[in-house]
C-alpha positions, 0 to 999 in steps of 0.5 A, a space after each residue: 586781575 583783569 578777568 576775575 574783575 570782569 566775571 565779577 561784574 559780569 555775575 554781578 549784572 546777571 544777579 540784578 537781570 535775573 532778578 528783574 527778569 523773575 519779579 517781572 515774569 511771575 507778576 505778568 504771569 499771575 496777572 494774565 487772564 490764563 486760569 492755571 487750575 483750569 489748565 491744570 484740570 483740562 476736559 474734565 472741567 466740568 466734573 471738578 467742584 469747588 472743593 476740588 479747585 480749593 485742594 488743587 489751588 492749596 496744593 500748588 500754592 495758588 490760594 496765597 497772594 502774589 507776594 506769598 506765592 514768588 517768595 515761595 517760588 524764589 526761595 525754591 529757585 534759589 534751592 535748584 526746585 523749579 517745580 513740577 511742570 503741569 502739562 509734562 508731570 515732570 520736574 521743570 528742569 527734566 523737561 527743560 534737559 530733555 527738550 534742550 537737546 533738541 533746540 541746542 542742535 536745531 540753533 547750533 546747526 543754523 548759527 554755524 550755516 547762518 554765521 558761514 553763509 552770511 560771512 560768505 555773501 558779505 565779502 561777495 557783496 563788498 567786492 562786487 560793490 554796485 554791481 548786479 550781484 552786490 545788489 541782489 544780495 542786499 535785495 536777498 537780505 532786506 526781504 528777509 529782515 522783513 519776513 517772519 520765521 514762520 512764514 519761511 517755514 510754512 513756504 519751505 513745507 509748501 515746496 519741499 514736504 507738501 509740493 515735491 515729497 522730499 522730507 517730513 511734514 513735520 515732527 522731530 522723528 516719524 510718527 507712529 514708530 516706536 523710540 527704537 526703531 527710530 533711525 539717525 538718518 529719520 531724525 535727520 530728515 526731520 531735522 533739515 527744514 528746520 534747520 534751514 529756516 532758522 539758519 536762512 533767517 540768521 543770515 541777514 545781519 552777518 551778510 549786511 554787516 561784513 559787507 559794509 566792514 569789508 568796504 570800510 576796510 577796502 578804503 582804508 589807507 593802509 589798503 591803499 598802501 597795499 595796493 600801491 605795492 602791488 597787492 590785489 586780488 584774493 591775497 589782498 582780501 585775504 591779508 587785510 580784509 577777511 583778517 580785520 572783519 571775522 572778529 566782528 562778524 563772529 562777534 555778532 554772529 555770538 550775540 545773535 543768541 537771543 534772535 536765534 531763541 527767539 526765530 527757535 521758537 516760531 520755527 518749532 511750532 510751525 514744524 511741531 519740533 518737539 524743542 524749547 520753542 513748542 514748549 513755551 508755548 504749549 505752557 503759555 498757551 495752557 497755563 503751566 505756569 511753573 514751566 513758563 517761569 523756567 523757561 523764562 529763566 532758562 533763555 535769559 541765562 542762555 542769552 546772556 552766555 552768549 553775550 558773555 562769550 562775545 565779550 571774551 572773545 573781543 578780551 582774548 583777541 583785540 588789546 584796545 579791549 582789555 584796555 578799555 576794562 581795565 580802566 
C-alpha cells in the first residue's frame, strides 16, 4: 500500500505545481514587453498593415484577453496540443522531441562524469583531511560555485577551439555538411566541450557534500570500533565508508536535475548546441510564445522526475524511509 499512496501524493502535488507553474508563466509571459505578432512578422514589419496584425493576432488567438486567451491555451494542453511553435512552424511538441534528443545526452554524459568525478574527489578530499590535497580541492570547488557555466565554456573555447585547434567552435555537427554526410565521430567532436563544461560545473556539490559524509562516517563509533580490530586502509573506506555515503551522494546527484537544466542552457547558447537551452532562449528572445510555454512545462516535468526518482531510491534502499511515509 505504500507506493500506490506515495504516487498518489506525488500526482497529486505535480497537478498543483503544474498548474501553478502554467497560470504564473503565461501571465509573465502575456505581460512582458515582447510583441508576439512582431516577432511572429520579423523583417517584414514594416510591409504588414493594420489589418494584417488583426488577421494574424485573430488567428493566434492574441485579440481576446489574458483570461480567454490560458483558458484556451489550458484546454488545449490538457487535450495534448501545445500549439504551433513561430519560430520552427512546427507543432511544439516536435520541436521539443527533436531537441530533447540532443540535451538529454549532453546532461546524461555530464551528470554520469559530474556524479563520478565529484564522488571521487570527496572521498580523496575526506581522506587526506587538512592535508595540501584536501584543501586544493575545496579550493577547485569553491571557485567553481562561483563561476558561471558560461564563463567555462567560453574559457574551455579560448584553450581548446580557438588557442590549440583541438575541436569545433561550436555547433552540434560541422556546418556546411550535408545530414548524411555527418559522421558519429563530427557529432562527437562537437559534442565534447560541452559535455565537459557542463559536467565541470556539476561536480561541486557531490564533491563538497561526500566529503563531509565521509568525515562524519570516519568519526563515528562504529569506525572506531572497526578500527580497534584492526581494520584500515582501503578495506575500511570501503566496508563502512563508501557504503554509507553513495546512497546520498547518488541521491543528490538525482536531485540535481534541475541545476543540471538550468547550466544546459547557458552552456547551449555559448557552444550554438542546437538543444533545449538555445531554444528557450531563441523563444524567449523572439516572442514565440506557444513554445516557451511548452518549454516551461517540459523542465518542470523533467525536474520533477528527477525528484521523484530520488525519492524512490531512498524507498527502495533505506527502511527508516518507508518508515517515515507510512506514517
Amino acid at each position: 500500500m505504500l507506493l500506490p499512496l506515495l504516487f498518489l501524493k506525488k500526482f497529486i502535488r505535480l497537478a498543483s505545481l503544474l498548474f501553478a507553474v502554467c497560470i504564473l508563466s503565461f501571465f509573465l509571459v502575456n505581460k512582458s514587453p515582447v510583441d508576439p505578432i512582431q516577432a511572429y512578422v520579423g523583417a517584414d514589419m514594416m510591409r504588414v498593415g493594420p489589418e494584417q496584425r488583426e488577421k494574424i493576432a485573430e488567428h493566434w488567438g492574441l485579440d481576446k484577453t489574458p483570461v480567454e486567451q490560458f483558458y484556451h491555451w489550458s484546454s488545449a494542453i490538457v487535450r495534448g496540443d501545445f500549439g504551433t511553435s513561430m519560430i520552427y512552424r512546427q507543432p511544439v511538441l516536435d520541436v521539443i522531441k527533436d531537441k530533447f534528443i540532443y540535451s538529454f545526452a549532453l546532461m546524461l554524459a555530464a551528470w554520469i562524469l559530474s556524479g563520478v568525478i565529484g564522488f571521487l574527489l570527496g572521498i580523496i578530499a575526506a581522506v587526506k583531511r587538512d592535508s595540501w590535497i584536501d584543501r586544493l580541492i575545496k579550493l577547485y570547488c569553491y571557485t567553481l560555485a562561483s563561476t558561471p557555466a558560461f564563463w567555462i565554456g567560453i574559457l574551455l573555447l579560448l584553450i581548446f577551439a580557438v588557442g590549440l585547434g583541438w575541436l569545433p567552435i561550436g555547433l552540434g555537427v560541422p556546418a556546411g555538411v550535408l545530414t548524411e554526410e555527418v559522421t558519429v565521430i563530427d557529432r562527437v567532436r562537437h559534442f565534447i566541450l560541452p559535455a565537459i563544461t557542463l559536467s565541470i560545473v556539476g561536480v561541486v556539490n557531490v564533491a563538497l557534500h561526500t566529503r563531509q559524509k565521509l568525515i562524519d562516517v570516519l568519526q563515528s563509533d562504529y569506525v572506531l570500533f572497526a578500527r580497534a580490530r584492526g581494520e584500515k586502509g582501503f578495506s575500511l573506506i570501503w566496508r563502512h565508508g563508501i557504503r554509507n555515503i553513495a546512497l546520498p551522494a547518488l541521491t543528490l546527484q538525482f536531485a540535481a536535475f534541475g541545476e543540471l537544466f538550468g547550466g544546459a542552457v547557458l552552456v547551449e547558447l555559448v557552444f550554438s548546441y542546437p538543444g533545449l537551452g538555445q531554444a528557450t532562449v531563441e523563444a524567449g528572445l523572439r516572442g514565440d510564445v506557444p513554445l516557451l510555454l511548452g518549454l516551461v512545462i517540459f523542465s518542470t516535468l523533467f525536474v520533477f522526475i528527477g525528484n521523484l526518482l530520488a525519492d524512490l531510491i531512498y524507498l527502495v534502499v533505506d527502511p527508516r524511509t518507508k518508515e517515515r511515509e507510512a506514517i
